[in-house]
Each structure stands twice: as structure tokens, then as C-alpha cells.
ROTI-100670 format. One record per residue (C-alpha): x, y, z; residue number from 1; residue in three letters. Coordinates in nm, 2 decimals. Layout:
BEGIN
+--------+--------+--------+------+------+
|      x |      y |      z | resi | resn |
+--------+--------+--------+------+------+
|      X |      Y |      Z |  NUM |  ALA |
...
+--------+--------+--------+------+------+
! end
This chain:
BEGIN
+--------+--------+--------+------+------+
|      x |      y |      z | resi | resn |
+--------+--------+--------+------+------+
|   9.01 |  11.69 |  10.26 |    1 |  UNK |
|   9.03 |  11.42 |  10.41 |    2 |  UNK |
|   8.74 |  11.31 |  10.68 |    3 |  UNK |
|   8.97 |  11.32 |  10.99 |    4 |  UNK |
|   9.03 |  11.66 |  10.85 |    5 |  UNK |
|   8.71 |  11.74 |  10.81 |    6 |  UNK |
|   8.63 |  11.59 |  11.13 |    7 |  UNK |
|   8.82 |  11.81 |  11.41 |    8 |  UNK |
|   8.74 |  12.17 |  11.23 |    9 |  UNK |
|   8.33 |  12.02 |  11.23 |   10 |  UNK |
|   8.43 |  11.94 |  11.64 |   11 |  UNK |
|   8.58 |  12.23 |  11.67 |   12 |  UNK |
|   8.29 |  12.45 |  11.52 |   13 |  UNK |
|   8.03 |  12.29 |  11.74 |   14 |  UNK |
|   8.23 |  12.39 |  12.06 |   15 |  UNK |
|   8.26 |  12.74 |  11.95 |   16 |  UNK |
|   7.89 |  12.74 |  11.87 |   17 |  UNK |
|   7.82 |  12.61 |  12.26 |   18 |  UNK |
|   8.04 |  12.74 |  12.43 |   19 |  UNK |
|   8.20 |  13.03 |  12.29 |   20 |  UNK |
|   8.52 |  13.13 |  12.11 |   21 |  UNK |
|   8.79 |  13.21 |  12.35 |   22 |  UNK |
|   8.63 |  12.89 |  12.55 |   23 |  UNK |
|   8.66 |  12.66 |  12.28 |   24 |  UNK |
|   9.07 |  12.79 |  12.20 |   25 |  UNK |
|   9.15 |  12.73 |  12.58 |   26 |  UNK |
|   9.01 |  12.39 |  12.54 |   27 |  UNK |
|   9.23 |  12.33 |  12.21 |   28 |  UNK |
|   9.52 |  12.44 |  12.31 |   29 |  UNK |
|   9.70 |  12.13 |  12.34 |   30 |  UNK |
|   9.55 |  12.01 |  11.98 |   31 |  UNK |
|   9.65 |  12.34 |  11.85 |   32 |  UNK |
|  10.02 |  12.28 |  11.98 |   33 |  UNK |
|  10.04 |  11.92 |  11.83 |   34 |  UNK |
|   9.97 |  12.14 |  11.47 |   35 |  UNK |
|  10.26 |  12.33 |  11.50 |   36 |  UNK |
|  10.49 |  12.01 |  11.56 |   37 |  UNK |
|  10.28 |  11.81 |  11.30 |   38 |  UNK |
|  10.42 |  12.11 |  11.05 |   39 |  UNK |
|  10.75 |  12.13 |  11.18 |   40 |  UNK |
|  10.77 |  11.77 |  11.10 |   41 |  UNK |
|  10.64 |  11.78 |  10.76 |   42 |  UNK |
|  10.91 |  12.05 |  10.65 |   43 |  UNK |
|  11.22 |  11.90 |  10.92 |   44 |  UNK |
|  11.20 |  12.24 |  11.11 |   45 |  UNK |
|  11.09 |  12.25 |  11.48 |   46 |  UNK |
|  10.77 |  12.40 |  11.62 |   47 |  UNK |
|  10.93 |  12.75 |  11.75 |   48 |  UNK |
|  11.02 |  12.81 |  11.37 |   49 |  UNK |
|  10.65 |  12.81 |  11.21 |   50 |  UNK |
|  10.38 |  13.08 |  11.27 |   51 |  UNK |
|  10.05 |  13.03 |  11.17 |   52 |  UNK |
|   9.88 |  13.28 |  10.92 |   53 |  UNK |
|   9.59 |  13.30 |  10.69 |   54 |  UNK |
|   9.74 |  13.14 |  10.37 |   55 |  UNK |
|  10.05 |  13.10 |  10.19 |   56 |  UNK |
|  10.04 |  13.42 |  10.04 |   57 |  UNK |
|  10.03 |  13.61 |  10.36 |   58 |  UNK |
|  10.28 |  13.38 |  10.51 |   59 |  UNK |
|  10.51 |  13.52 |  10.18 |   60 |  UNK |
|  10.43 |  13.93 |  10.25 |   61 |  UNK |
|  10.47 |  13.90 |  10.62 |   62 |  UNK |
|  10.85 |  13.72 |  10.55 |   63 |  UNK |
|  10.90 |  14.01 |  10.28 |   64 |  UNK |
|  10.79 |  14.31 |  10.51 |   65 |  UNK |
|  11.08 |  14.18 |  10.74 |   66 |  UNK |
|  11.31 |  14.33 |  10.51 |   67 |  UNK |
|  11.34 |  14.77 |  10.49 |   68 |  UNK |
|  11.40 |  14.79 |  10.18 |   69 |  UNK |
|  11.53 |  15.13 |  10.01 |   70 |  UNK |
|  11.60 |  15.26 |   9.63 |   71 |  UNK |
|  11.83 |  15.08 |   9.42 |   72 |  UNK |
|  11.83 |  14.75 |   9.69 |   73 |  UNK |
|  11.78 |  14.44 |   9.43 |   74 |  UNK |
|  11.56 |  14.12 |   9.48 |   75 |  UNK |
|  11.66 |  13.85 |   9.27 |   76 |  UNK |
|  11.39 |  13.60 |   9.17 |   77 |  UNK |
|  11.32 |  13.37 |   8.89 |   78 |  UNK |
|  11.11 |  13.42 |   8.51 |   79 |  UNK |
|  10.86 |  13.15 |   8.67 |   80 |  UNK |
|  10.75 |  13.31 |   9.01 |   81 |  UNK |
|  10.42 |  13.31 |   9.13 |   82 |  UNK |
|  10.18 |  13.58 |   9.08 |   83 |  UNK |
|  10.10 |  13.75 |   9.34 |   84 |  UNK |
|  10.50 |  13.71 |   9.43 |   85 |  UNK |
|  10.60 |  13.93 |   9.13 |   86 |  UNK |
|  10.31 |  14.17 |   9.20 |   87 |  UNK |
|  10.43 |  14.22 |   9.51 |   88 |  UNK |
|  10.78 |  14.29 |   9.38 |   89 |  UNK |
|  10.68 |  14.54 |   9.14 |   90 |  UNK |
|  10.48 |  14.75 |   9.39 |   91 |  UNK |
|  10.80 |  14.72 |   9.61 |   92 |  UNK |
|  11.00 |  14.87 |   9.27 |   93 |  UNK |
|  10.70 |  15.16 |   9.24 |   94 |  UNK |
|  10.67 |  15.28 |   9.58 |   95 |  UNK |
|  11.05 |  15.22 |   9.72 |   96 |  UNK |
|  11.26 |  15.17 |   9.39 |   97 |  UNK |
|  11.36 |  14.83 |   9.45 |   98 |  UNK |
|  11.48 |  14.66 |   9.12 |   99 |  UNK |
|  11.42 |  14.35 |   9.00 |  100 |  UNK |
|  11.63 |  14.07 |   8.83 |  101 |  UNK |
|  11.54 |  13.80 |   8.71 |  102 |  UNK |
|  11.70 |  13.49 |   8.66 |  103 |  UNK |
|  11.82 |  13.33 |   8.27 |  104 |  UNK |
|  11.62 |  12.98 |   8.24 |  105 |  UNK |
|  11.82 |  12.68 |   8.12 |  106 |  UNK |
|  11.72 |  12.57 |   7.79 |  107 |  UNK |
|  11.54 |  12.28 |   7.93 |  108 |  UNK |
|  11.34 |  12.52 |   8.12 |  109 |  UNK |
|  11.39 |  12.61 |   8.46 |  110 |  UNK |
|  11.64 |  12.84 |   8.65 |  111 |  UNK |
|  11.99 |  12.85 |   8.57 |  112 |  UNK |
|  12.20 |  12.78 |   8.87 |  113 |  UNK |
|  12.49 |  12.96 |   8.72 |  114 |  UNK |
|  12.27 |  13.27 |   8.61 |  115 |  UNK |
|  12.18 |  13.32 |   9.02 |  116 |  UNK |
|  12.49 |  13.27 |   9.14 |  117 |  UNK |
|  12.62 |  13.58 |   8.89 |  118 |  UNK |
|  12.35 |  13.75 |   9.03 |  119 |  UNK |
|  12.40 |  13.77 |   9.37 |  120 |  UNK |
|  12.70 |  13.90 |   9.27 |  121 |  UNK |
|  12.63 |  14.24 |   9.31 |  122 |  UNK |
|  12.68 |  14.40 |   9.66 |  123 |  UNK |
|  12.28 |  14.53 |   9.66 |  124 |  UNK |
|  12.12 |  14.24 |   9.64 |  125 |  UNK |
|  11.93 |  14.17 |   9.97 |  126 |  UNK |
|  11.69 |  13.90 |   9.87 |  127 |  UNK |
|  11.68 |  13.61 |   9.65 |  128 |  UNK |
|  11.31 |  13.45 |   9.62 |  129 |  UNK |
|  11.23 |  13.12 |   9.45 |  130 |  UNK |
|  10.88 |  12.96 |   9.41 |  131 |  UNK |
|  10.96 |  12.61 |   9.33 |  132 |  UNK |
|  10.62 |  12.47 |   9.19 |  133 |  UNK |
|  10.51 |  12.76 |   8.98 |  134 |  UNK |
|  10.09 |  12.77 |   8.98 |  135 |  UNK |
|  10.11 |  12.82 |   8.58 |  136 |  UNK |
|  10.31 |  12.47 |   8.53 |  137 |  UNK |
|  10.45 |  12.15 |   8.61 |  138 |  UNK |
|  10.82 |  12.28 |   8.69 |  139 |  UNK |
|  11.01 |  12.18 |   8.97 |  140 |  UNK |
|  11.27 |  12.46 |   9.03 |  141 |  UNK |
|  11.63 |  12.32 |   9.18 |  142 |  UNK |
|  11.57 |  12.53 |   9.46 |  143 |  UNK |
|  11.79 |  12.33 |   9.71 |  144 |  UNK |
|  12.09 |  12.42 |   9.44 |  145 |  UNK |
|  11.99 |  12.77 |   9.45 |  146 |  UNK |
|  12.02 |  12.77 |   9.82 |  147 |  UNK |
|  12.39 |  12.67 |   9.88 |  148 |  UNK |
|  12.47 |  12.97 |   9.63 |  149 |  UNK |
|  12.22 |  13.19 |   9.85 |  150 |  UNK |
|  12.42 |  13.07 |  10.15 |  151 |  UNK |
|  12.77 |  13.09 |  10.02 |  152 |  UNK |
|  12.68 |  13.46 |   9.92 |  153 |  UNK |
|  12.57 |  13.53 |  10.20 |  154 |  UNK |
|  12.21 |  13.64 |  10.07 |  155 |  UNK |
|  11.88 |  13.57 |  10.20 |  156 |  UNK |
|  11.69 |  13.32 |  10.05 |  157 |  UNK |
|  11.33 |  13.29 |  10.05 |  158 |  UNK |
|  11.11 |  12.97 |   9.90 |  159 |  UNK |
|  10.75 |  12.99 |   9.81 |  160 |  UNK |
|  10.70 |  12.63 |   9.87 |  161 |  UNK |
|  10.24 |  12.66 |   9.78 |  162 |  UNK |
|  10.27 |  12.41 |   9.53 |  163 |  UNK |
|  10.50 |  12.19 |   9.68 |  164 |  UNK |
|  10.45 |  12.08 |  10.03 |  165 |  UNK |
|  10.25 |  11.75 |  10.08 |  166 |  UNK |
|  10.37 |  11.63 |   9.69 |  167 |  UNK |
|  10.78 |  11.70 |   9.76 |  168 |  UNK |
|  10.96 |  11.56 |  10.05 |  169 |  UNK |
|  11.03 |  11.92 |  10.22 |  170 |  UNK |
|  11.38 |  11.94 |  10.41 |  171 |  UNK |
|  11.43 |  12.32 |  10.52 |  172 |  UNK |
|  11.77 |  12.26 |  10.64 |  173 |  UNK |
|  11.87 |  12.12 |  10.26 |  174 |  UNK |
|  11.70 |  12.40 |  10.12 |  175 |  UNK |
|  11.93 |  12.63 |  10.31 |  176 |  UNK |
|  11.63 |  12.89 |  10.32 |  177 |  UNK |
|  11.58 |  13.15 |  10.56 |  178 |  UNK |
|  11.16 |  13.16 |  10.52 |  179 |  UNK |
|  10.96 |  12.91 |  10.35 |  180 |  UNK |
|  10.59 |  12.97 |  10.30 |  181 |  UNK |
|  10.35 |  12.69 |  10.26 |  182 |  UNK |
|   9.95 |  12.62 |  10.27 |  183 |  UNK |
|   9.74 |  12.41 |  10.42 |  184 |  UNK |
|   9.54 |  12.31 |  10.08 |  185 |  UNK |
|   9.64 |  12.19 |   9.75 |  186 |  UNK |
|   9.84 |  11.88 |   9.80 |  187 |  UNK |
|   9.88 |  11.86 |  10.16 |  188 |  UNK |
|   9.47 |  11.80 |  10.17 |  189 |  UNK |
|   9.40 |  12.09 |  10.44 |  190 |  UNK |
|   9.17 |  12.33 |  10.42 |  191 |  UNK |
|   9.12 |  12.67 |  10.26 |  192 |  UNK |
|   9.18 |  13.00 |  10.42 |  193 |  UNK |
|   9.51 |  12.90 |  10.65 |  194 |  UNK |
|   9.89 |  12.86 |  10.56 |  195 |  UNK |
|  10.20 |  12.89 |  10.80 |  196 |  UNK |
|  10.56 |  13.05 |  10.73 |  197 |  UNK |
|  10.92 |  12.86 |  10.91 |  198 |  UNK |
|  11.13 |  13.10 |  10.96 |  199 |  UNK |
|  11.50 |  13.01 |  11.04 |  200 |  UNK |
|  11.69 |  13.06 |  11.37 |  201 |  UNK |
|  11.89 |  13.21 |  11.15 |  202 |  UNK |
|  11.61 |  13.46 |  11.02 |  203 |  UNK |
|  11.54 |  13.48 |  11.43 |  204 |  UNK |
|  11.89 |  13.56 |  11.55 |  205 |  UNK |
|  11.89 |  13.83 |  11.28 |  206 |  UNK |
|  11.61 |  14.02 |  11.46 |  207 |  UNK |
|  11.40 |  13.95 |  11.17 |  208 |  UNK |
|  11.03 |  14.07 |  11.22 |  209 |  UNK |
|  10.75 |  14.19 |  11.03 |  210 |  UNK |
|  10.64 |  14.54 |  10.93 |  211 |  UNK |
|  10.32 |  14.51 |  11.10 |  212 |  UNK |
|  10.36 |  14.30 |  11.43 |  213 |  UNK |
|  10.06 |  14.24 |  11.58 |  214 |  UNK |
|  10.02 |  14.19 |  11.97 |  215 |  UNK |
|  10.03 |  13.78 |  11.94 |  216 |  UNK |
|  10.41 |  13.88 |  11.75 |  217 |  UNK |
|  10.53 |  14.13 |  12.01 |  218 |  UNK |
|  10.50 |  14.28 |  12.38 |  219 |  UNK |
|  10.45 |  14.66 |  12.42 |  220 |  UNK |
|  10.71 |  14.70 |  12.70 |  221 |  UNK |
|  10.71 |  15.10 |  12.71 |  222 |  UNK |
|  10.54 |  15.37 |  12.55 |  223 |  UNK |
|  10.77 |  15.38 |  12.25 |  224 |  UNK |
|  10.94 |  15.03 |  12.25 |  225 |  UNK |
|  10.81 |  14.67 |  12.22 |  226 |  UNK |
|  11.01 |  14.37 |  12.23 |  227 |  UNK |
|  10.93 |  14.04 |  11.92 |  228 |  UNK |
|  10.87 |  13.72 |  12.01 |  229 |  UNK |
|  11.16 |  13.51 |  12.07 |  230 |  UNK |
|  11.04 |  13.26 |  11.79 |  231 |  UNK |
|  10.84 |  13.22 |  11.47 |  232 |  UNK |
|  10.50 |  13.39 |  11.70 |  233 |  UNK |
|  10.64 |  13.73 |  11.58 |  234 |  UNK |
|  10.48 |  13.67 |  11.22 |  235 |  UNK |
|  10.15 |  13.56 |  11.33 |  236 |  UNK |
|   9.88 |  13.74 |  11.42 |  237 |  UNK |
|   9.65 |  13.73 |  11.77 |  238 |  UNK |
|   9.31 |  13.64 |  11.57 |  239 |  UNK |
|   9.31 |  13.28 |  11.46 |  240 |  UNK |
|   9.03 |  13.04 |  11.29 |  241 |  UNK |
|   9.10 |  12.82 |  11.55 |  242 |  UNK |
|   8.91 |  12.55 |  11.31 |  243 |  UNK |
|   9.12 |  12.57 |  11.03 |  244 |  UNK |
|   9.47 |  12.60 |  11.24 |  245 |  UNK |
|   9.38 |  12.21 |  11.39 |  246 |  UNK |
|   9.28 |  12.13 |  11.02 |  247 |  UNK |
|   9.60 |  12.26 |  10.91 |  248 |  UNK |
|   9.77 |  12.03 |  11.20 |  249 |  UNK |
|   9.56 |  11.75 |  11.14 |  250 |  UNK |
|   9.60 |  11.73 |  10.73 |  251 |  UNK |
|  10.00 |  11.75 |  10.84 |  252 |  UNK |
|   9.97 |  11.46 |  11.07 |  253 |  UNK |
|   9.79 |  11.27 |  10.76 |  254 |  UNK |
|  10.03 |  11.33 |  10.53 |  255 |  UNK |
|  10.33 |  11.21 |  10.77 |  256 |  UNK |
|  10.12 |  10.86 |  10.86 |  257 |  UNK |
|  10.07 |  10.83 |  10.42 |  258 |  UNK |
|  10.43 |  10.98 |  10.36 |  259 |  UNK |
|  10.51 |  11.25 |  10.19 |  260 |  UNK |
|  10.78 |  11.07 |  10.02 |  261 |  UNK |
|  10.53 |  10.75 |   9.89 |  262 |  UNK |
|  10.22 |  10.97 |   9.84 |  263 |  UNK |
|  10.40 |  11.25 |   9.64 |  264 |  UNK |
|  10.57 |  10.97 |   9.42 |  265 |  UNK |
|  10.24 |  10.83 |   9.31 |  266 |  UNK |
|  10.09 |  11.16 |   9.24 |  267 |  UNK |
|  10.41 |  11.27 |   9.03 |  268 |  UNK |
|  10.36 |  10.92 |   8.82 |  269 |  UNK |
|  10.05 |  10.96 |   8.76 |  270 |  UNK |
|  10.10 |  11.34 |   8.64 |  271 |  UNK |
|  10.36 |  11.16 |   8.41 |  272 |  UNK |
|  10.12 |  10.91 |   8.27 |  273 |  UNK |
|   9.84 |  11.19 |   8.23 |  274 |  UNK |
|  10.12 |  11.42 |   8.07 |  275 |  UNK |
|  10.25 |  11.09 |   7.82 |  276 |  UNK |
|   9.88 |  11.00 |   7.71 |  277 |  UNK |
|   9.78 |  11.36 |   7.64 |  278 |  UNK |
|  10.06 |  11.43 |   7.45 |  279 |  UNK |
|   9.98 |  11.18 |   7.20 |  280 |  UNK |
|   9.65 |  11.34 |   7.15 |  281 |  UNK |
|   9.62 |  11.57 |   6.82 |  282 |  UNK |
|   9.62 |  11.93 |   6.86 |  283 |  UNK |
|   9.71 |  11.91 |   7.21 |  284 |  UNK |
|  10.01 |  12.08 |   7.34 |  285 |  UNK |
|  10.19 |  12.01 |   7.67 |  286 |  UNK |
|  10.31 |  12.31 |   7.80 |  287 |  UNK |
|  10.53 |  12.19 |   8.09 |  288 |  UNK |
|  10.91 |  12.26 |   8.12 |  289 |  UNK |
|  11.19 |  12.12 |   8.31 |  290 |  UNK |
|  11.44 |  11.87 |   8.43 |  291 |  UNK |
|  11.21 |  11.76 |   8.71 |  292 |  UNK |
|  10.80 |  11.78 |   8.65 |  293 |  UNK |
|  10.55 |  11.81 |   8.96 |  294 |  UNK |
|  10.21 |  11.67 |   8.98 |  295 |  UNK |
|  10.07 |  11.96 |   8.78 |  296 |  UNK |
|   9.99 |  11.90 |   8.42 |  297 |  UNK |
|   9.92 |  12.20 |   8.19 |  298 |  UNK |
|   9.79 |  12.17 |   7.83 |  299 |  UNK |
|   9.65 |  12.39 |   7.53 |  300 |  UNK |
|   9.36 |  12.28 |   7.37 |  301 |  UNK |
|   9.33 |  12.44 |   7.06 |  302 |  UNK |
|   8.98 |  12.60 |   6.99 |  303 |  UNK |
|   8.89 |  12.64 |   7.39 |  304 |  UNK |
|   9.00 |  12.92 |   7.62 |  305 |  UNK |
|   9.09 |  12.71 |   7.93 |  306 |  UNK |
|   8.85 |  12.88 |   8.18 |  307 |  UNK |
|   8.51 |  12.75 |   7.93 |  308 |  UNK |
|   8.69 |  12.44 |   7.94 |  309 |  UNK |
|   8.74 |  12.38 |   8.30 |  310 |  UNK |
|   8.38 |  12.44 |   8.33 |  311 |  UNK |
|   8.21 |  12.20 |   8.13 |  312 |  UNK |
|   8.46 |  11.93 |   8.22 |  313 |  UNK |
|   8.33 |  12.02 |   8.58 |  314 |  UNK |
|   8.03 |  11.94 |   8.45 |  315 |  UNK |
|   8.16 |  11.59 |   8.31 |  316 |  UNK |
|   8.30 |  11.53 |   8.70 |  317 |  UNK |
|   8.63 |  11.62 |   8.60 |  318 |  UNK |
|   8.81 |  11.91 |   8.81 |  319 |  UNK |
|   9.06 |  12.10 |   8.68 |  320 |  UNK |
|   9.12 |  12.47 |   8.66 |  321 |  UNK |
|   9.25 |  12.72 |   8.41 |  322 |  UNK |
|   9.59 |  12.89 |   8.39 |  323 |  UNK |
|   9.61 |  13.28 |   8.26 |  324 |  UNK |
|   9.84 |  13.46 |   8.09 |  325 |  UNK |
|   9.77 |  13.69 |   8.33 |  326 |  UNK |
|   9.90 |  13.44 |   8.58 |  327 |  UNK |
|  10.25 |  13.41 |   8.43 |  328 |  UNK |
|  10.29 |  13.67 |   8.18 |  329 |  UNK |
|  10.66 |  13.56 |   8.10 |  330 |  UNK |
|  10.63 |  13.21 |   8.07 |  331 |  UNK |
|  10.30 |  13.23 |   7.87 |  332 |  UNK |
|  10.45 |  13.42 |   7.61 |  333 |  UNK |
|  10.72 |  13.26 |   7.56 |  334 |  UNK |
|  10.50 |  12.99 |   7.57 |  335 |  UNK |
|  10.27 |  13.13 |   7.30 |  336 |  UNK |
|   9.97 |  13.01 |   7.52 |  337 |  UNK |
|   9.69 |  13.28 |   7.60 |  338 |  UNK |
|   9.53 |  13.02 |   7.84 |  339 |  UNK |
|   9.59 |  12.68 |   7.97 |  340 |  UNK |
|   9.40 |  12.39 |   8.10 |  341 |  UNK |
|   9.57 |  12.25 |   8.43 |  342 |  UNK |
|   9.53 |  11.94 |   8.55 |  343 |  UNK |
|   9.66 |  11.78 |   8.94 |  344 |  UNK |
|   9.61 |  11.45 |   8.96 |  345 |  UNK |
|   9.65 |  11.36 |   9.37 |  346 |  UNK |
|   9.76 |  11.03 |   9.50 |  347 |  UNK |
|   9.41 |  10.89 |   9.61 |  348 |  UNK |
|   9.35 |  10.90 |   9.20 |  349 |  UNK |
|   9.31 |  10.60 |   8.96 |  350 |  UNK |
|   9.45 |  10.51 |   8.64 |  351 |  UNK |
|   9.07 |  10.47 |   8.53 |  352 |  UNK |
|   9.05 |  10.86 |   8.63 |  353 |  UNK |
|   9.34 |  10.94 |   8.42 |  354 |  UNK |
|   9.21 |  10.73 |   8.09 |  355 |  UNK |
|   8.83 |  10.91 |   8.14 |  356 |  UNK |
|   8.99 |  11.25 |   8.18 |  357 |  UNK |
|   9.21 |  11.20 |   7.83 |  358 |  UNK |
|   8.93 |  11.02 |   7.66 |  359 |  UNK |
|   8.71 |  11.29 |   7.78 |  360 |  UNK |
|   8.95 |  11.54 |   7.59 |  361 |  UNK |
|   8.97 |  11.35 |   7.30 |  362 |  UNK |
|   8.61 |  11.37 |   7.26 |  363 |  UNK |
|   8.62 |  11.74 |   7.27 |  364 |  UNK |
|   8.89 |  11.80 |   7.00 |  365 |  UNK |
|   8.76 |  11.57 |   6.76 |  366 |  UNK |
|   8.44 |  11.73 |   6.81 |  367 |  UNK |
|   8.58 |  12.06 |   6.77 |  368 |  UNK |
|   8.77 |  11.95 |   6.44 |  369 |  UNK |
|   8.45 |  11.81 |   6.31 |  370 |  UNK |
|   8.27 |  12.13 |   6.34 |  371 |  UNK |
|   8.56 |  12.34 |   6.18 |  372 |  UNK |
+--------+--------+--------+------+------+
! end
């Protein structure tokens, strides 16, 4: 994080710890609204479209549970989805009898336009859901593409956008979605634990709400009615870590003052530069896919599951983490990769960074051919 970031959640902490919580969120109400318009900007949405939540994959469930979905409804998402995104799709096929489609890659990796567009097709399709940084991989999905097909059919579209806020110049509007779900860490440089949703006046107008709406989302106006928020509010909930919420706002204010555009750049070229050297190396394999790479770089190293890896390189002052197959069970196989070491490299990086990181896995594979 950066130490401005670091700074105001510290401030904020103290107060609490003097003078009490409700105290302290009075007194930061006006910081707390600069957040939302500091996140607004970052995606080109307004303030009353954004709610607040406690990370991106909450922000993703609360925009699904707006939808009553019954037997034989069909989402239609991608073979590189997140996680916890298809998890949640498949409990939605167990308990309701949704059913899932997935969409045909291109060869060069990636979702085929032309495969969704067929998709939505069919008359019971009531969601279309893209994550366009996939955690397992350097893939940029063409999600704006997919959203003038989600908007010509008529379908709603909904972008798992973890991976990509704060490294891809975010225009909601372009993107033609109707929720986008986002965090504050990872490459926007906020901390852990809090994430936001924008939901669309579009999404709004529909009467779009939650399953759960909690008593910041809604007023109980009678004993068996309650009326949502007018705006985004209705997905949030009333308890807030009032810390990380100006954290949020202020690691979205410090990405707009470096740029989005300029800082997302940089980190991309070095991802490419880190991707080209390690290539070269023997035994390694690049796993990454597409037409457009992200500043995630995923490798096999052969001899090492990636987890044991990402440890003693941690070790070595080299952070990276490891990639499952449990993570992306589709892509993995067809990958033939039980594990894979990924590697983001962020703007505030140096080439020098880059060359010890491939020199320090050079090292290791040598060493490991040596032995065998």
C-alpha cells in the first residue's frame, strides 16, 4: 500500500480507539463520501452507482442474489472464470437447477465473441458473467466486445473486474455492464478485507436488489413491506470498517493522481519482459493465453509444485504465489499444469527486480537438473 494509504486507515484507527466507533464515522463522513467519488472516478461511474462491501467476492454474490433464479434459467459465463465465481454457479445449478454454459475459447485463448453471442441466443438465458483477469493467468478477456452482444440481446451482463481495476483503464459505460465488482487490493494498492460493486442505473431502474438487504440497503416502511434504496446503498450493508472504506477511497485517489492508464502500461511491460526472459529459460513453460496479456505472469517449473516454490522464493525476497488446479480446473487441464507459479510485477518495480527474479529461477532449475 502505499503510505498515504496506510496513513488515513492508522488516523482513522487511533480516533476509533479515543473516541469511539460511531464517533469516529460521524467525524469521517465527509472523507468517507470523497471514497465513493474517488471510485466512481476510477471506473467512469458516478458515486450513487457504487456500494461499498467487504471484498470483491461479496460485491460478486450480492449482484448475483439480485437475480430469482428458477430450474432450467441459464447463466452463461466463460472456461476461464474465477473460482469462487463458478462455485457459486454450480451451487446455484444444485440447489435451484440453473444450468450452465460455457463459452468455446478462440484458439488463441480467450473467449469467442461469436460463441457468446450464439449463446444468448436462447430465450432462458438471464445472465451472462465474465471475469476479465482470470486469478489462474495472464488473460485479458475482450469483455467490452462481449458487452455490446450482452446489450443488443438484451441480457444482463455482469464483469468480475478483481484482477483488473488499478492495471486496466476501467470505462463502465464501454463495458456496457450492468454490475462490475472490484477490490480494493491487488493492483489498485488498497487494502485487504474491502471491495465495492457499481451497479448501473440501468440495474437501478430494474428494481434490482439483493437477496439479503440489510437496513443500510432498505427502509422497513410497514410490517410486511420495505422500500430499497434509491441507489447503489441497497447492496451494502449498515456495518462498515470504516478504516478500510477511506483506504479503499484513498488508494483510488492514488491511482487517479499516477494514472491508471500510465501506471497499468508499465506494469503490463514489465509482465511482458518478465514473460519474454522466462521463456527463454529451459524447462520453463509459460502458461499464459491470449490476444491481450495482463500484468500476471504464470509459469511451470518443472520438478516444483508451485506452492514449495513460492515459499522459498519468499524466502529469497521474491513474492509471488501459487496457482492450483483446483483454482481453474478447466484451464489447468487443458493446460496440463497441476500447479503454477504466478508472478505480478506492479509499476513501482524495476528491471533489476525482473532480471534477480529470472536469474533467481534459473538457479533453481539448473540446480534441480543437476541433482536428477
Amino acid at each position: 500500500m502505499p503510505r498515504s494509504v496506510l496513513d488515513v486507515m492508522v488516523g482513522h484507527l487511533n480516533r476509533e480507539a479515543n473516541f469511539g466507533a460511531y464517533e469516529s464515522a460521524d467525524d469521517a463522513e465527509a472523507v468517507a463520501t470523497d471514497a465513493y467519488a474517488h471510485i466512481a472516478k476510477v471506473l467512469g461511474a458516478e458515486p450513487r452507482n457504487i456500494a461499498v462491501v467487504e471484498n470483491s467476492t461479496v460485491a460478486f454474490f450480492q449482484a448475483l442474489s439480485a437475480f430469482d433464479f428458477k430450474a432450467g434459467d441459464v447463466i452463461v459465463t466463460t472456461r476461464n472464470d474465477y473460482i469462487s465465481n463458478q462455485l457459486a454457479y454450480l451451487s446455484l445449478a444444485r440447489r435451484y437447477g440453473v444450468e450452465v454454459r460455457r463459452a468455446a475459447d478462440l484458439a488463441s485463448g480467450g473467449a469467442d465473441p461469436q460463441s457468446v453471442k450464439e449463446l444468448l441466443r436462447d430465450s432462458r438465458v438471464r445472465l451472462l458473467a465474465v471475469t476479465w483477469v482470470p486469478t489462474n493467468s495472464g488473460l485479458m478477456q475482450p469483455v467490452a466486445a462481449i458487452g455490446e452482444i450482452a446489450e443488443a440481446a438484451g441480457i444482463p451482463y455482469l464483469v468480475d473486474g478483481c484482477q483488473a481495476v488499478g492495471q486496466i483503464q476501467v470505462d463502465v459505460a464501454k463495458l456496457r455492464c450492468d454490475f462490475f465488482s472490484g477490490t480494493a487490493r491487488k493492483f489498485l494498492r488498497g487494502p485487504r478485507g474491502i471491495g465495492f460493486l457499481y451497479v448501473s442505473d440501468r440495474s437501478l431502474k430494474r428494481g434490482d436488489f439483493p437477496l439479503y438487504i440489510d437496513m443500510r440497503g432498505a427502509d422497513w416502511v410497514s410490517a410486511d413491506d420495505f422500500a430499497p434504496a434509491p441507489d447503489a446503498r441497497r447492496f451494502e450493508n449498515w456495518e462498515f470498517a470504516y478504516s478500510l472504506v477511506l483506504g479503499l477511497g484513498e488508494a483510488a485517489r492514488y491511482a487517479l493522481e499516477v494514472s491508471v492508464e500510465r501506471g497499468g502500461r508499465r506494469a503490463r511491460d514489465l509482465a511482458a519482459t518478465l514473460r519474454g526472459k522466462l521463456s527463454g529459460l529451459n524447462g520453463i513453460r509459460v502458461l499464459d493465453r491470449g490476444l491481450e496479456l495482463a500484468a500476471i505472469v504464470t509459469v511451470e517449473v518443472p520438478g516444483w509444485d508451485a506452492t514449495d516454490l513460492s515459499k522459498l522464493l519468499r524466502t529469497k525476497g521474491i513474492n509471488t504465489s501459487a496457482s492450483l488446479r483446483a483454482y481453474a480446473v478447466i484451464d489447468m487441464d487443458e493446460k496440463r499444469a497441476a500447479s503454477a507459479l504466478r508472478l505480478s510485477p506492479h509499476y513501482y518495480n524495476t528491471e533489476e527486480e525482473i532480471d534477480r527474479a529470472v536469474e533467481t529461477l534459473r538457479a533453481l532449475t539448473a540446480k534441480g537438473r543437476a541433482a536428477s
